[in-house]
One Martini backbone bead per residue (centre of mass of N, CA, C, O) as a GRO file, in nm:
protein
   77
    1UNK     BB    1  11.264  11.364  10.917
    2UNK     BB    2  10.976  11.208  10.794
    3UNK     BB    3  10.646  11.309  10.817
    4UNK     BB    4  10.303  11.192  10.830
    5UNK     BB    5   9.991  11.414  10.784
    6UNK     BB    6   9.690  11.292  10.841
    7UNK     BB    7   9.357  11.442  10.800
    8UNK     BB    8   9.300  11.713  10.651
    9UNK     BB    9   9.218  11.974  10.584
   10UNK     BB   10   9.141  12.166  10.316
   11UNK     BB   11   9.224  12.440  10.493
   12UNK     BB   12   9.491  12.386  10.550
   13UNK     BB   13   9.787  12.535  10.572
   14UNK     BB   14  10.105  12.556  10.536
   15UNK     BB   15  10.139  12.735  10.781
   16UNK     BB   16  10.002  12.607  10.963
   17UNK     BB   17  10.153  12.322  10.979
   18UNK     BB   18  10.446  12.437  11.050
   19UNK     BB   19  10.354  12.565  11.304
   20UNK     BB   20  10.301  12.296  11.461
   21UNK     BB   21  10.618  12.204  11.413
   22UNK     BB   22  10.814  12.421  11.520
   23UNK     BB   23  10.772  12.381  11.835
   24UNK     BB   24  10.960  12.113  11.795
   25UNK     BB   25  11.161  12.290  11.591
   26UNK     BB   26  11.312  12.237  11.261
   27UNK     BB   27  11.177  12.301  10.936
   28UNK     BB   28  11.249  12.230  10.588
   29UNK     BB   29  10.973  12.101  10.540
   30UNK     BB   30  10.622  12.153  10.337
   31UNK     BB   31  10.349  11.913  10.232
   32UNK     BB   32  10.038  11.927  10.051
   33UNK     BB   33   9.777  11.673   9.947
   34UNK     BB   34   9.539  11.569   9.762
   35UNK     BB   35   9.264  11.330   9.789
   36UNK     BB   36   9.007  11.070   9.729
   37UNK     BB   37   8.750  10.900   9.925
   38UNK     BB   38   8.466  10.836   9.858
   39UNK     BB   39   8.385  11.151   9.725
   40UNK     BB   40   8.615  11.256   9.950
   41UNK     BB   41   8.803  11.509  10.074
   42UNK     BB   42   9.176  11.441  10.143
   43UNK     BB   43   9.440  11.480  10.320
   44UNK     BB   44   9.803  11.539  10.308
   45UNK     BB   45  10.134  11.504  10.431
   46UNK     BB   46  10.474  11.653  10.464
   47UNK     BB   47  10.760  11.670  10.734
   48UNK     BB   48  11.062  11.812  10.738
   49UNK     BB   49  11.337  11.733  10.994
   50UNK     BB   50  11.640  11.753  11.102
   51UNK     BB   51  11.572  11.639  11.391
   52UNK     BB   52  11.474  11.374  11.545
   53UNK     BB   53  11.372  11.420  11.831
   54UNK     BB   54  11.170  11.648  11.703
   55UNK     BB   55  11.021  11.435  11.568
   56UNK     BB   56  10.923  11.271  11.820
   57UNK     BB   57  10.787  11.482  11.922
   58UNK     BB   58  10.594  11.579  11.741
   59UNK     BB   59  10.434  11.325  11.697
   60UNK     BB   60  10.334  11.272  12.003
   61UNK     BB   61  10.218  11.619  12.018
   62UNK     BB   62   9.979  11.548  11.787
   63UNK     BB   63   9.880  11.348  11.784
   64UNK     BB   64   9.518  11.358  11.808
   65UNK     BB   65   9.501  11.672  11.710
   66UNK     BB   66   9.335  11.981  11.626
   67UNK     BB   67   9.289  12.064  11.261
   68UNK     BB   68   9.045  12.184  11.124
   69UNK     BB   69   8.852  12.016  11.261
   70UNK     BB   70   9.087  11.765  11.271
   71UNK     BB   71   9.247  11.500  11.317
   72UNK     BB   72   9.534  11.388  11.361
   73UNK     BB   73   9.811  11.170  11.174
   74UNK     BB   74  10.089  11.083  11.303
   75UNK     BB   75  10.378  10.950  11.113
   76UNK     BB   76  10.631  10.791  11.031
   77UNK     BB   77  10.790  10.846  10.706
   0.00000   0.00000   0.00000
């Protein structure tokens, strides 16, 4: 399942979402790029995990926790 999180800190490293992830699963893929919205630098990115349960559970688990400084928003993707 891909989920999709948004707010990303600029600070942010692959490494380091992965591992936000992978506490409730296997993740097989992480991406971050970067937009500008209103001439600030967001973050966002997609964690691709093997099995639905451990992403639904992930989705829940991180929802509005704090990753550099930042909330995240974390969606089915």
């Amino acid at each position: 399942m891909t989920i999709h999180v948004g707010n990303l800190s600029p600070a942010t490293s692959l490494s380091e979402l992965r591992g936000c992830f992978e506490i409730f699963g296997k993740v097989s893929d992480v991406t971050i790029s970067a937009f500008t919205v209103c001439g600030v630098a967001r973050g966002c990115g997609q964690v691709e995990m093997l099995l639905d349960d451990h992403a639904q559970a992930a989705i829940s688990g991180l929802q509005s926790k704090t990753l550099d400084g930042n909330l995240l928003k974390v969606t089915k993707g």
